[in-house]
FIROBA-531241 format. One line per 8 residues: number of its first residue (from 1); their letters; for each residue x, y, z of C-alpha. Coordinates in pm, 1 decimal. Each point is the difference from the previous one (the first is absolute). Last residue first. Layout:
BEGIN
NUM) a) X Y Z | ... .
***
This chain:
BEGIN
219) xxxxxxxx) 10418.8 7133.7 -4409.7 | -17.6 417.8 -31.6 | 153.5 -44.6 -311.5 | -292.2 -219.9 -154.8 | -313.5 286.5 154.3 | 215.6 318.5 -116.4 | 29.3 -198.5 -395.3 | -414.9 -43.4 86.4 .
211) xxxxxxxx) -21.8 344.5 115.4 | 159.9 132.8 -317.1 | -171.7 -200.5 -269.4 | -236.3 327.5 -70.6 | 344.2 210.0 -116.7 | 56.3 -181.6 -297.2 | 338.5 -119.9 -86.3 | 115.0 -251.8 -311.6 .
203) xxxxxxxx) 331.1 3.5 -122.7 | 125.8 -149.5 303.2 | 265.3 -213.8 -183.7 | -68.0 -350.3 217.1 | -373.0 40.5 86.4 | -144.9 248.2 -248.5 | 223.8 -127.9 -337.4 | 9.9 -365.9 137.3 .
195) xxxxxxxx) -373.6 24.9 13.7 | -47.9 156.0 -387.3 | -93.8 284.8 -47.2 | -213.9 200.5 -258.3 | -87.6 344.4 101.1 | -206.7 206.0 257.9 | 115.1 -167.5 270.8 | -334.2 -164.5 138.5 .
187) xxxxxxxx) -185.4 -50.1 -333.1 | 325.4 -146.7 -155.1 | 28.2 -256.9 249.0 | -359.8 -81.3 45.0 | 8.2 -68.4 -396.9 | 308.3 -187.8 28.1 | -96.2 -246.4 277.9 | 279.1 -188.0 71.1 .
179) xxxxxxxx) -74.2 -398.6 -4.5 | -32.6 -264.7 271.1 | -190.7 -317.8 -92.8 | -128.6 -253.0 271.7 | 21.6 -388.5 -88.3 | 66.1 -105.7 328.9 | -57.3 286.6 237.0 | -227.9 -161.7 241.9 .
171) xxxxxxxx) -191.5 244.0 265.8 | -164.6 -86.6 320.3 | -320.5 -142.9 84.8 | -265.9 101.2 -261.6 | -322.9 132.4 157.4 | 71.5 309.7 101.9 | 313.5 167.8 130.9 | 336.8 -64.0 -76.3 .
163) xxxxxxxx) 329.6 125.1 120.3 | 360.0 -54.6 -191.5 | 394.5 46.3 42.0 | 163.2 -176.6 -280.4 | 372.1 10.5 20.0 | 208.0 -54.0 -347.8 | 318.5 -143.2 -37.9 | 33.2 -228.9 306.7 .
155) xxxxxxxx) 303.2 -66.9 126.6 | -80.5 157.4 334.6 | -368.0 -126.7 29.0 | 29.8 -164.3 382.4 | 201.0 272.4 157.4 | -198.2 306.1 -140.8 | -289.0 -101.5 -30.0 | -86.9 -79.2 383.5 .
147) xxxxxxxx) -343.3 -1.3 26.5 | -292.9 -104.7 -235.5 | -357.5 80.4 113.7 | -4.6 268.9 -327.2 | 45.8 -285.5 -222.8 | 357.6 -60.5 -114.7 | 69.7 -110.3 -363.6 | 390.7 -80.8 -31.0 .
139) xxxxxxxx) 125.7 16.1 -388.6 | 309.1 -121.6 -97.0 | 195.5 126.2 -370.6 | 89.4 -240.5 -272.3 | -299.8 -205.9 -74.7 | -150.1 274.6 -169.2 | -377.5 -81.7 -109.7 | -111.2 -60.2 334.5 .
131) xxxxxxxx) -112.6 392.6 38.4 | -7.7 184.4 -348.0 | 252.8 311.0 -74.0 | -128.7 192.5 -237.6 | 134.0 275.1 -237.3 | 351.7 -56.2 252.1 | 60.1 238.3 262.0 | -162.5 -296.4 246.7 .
123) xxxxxxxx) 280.5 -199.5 -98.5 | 270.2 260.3 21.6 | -91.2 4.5 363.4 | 8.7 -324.2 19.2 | 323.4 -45.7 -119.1 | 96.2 266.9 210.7 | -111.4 -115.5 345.9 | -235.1 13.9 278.9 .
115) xxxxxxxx) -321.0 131.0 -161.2 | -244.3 20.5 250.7 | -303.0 -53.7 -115.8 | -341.7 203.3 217.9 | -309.1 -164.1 -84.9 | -371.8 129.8 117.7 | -295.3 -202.7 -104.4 | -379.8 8.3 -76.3 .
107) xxxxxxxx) -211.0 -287.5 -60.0 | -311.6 -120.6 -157.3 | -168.9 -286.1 -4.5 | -25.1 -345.8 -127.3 | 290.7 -207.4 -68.7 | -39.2 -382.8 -159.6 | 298.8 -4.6 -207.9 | 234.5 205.4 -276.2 .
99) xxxxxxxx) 252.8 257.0 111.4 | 56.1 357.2 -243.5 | 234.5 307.3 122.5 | 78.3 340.8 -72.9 | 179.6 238.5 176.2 | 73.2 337.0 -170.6 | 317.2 255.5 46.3 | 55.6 319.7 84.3 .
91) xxxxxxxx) 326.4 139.0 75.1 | 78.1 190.4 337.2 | 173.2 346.8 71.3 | 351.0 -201.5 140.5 | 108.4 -100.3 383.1 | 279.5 183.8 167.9 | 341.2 202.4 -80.3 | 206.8 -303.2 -56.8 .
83) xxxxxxxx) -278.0 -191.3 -161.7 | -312.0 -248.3 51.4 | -199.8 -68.7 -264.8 | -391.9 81.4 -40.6 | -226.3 -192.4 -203.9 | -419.5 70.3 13.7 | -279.6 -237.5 -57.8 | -337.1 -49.1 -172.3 .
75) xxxxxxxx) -260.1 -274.5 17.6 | -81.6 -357.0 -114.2 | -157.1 -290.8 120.8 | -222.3 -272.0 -216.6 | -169.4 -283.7 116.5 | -160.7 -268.2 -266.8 | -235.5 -224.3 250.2 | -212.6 382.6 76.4 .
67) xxxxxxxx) 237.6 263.5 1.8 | 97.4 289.2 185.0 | 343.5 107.1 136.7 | 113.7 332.1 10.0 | 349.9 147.1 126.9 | 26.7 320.6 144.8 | 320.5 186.6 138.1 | 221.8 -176.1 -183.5 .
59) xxxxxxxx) 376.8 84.8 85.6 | 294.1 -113.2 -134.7 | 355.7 12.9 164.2 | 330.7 66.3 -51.4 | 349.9 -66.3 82.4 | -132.0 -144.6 326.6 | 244.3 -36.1 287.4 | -152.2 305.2 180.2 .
51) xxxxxxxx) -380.5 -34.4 -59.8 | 38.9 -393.7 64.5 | 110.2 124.4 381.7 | -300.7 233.5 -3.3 | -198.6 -253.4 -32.4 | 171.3 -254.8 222.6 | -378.1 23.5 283.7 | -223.2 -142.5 -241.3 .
43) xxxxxxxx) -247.5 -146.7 280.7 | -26.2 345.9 93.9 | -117.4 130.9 -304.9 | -77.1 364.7 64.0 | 324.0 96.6 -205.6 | -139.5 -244.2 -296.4 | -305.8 191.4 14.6 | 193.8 347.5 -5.9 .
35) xxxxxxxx) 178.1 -85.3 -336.8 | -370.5 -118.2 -136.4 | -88.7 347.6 32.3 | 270.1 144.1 -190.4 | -81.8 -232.6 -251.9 | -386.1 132.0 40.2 | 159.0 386.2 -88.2 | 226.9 -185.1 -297.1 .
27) xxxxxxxx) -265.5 -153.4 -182.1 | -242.5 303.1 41.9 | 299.8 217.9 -140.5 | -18.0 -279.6 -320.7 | -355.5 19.6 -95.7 | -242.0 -222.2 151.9 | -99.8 -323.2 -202.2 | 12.4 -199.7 302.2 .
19) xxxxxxxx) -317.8 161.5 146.6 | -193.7 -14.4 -292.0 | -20.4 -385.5 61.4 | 301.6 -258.4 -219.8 | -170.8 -55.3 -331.1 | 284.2 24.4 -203.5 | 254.5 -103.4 227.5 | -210.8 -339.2 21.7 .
11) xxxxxxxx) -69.4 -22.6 -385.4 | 406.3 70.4 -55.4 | 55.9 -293.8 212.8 | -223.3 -225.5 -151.1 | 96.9 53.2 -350.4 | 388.8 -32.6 99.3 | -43.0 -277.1 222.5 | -219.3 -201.1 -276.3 .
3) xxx) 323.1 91.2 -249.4 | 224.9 -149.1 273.1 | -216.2 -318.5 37.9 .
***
């Protein structure tokens, strides 16, 4: 089953729609975007609660979903950590995912983790970090109807905040694989980096991620 994940999953982020193959300042002007949907979210009033207890979070602006009885969903993403003197230039990563079972249609998502403490931070700085496959750290998925985060999630390790649209209710991260995005990385800062090099060292700085660093220390 875990070598059928792998195959599947790198089909599905391989033939994700031109739109999620972007470059990486597209991935970071619709992240920005996805900031001000969760703002607009009035059933999600804690957001900006999670935003100041989070150590980090992870941001994927687009996520696609398309398959006919084998479903596939992948996109891209961006990292940022919180500091003393404000939120990090981001890190890309990918998303990539495989679920088997009678799904037809297509779907597009927006996900927002919060990462809520070290271990999973260090998790997700990992080569990949796969969802269900560590037992060790708590995830709560919340859909975008979801209220009050913040009081019942606080020992969880990860926060999933989440809207849908399409034919697919909701999103399932069982199974989903989180992994930097080296070529992304490199294209963006002009040199190899890794994510704990850009978000914990702030190696990395590019002046186009500006308004979305603005857009987290404004919350």
């Amino acid at each position: 089953m875990a070598a059928a994940f792998g195959v599947v999953a790198a089909t599905a982020a391989g033939s994700l729609p031109a739109q999620a193959a972007s470059g990486p300042q597209d991935t970071v002007n619709h992240a920005l975007g996805t900031l001000q949907d969760l703002q607009g979210d009035k059933e999600f009033g804690n957001a900006k609660q999670l935003f100041g207890r989070a150590q980090a979070v992870l941001i994927a602006p687009r996520i696609f979903k398309a398959g006919f009885f084998v479903g596939g969903e992948g996109g891209r993403a961006v990292m940022m950590t919180r500091g003393p003197r404000g939120w990090s230039q981001p890190a890309f990563y990918t998303i990539a995912s495989a679920s088997f079972g009678l799904q037809i249609g297509a779907q597009q998502s927006e996900m927002i983790m919060f990462v809520m403490s070290q271990k999973a931070l260090a998790a997700l700085m990992a080569n990949k970090f796969q969802f269900g496959a560590n037992a060790g750290l708590a995830v709560a998925t919340l859909g975008s109807t979801v209220a009050g985060a913040t009081t019942s999630n606080v020992g969880a390790d990860i926060i999933v905040w989440a809207s849908s649209s399409g034919a697919y209710a909701g999103i399932s991260l069982d199974g989903t694989l989180v992994q930097p995005q080296a070529d992304a990385n490199r294209a963006y800062y002009g040199r190899p980096l890794t994510p704990r090099e850009i978000v914990i060292a702030h190696e990395g700085h590019n002046r186009a991620a500006w308004p979305l660093v603005h857009a987290m220390d404004q919350l």
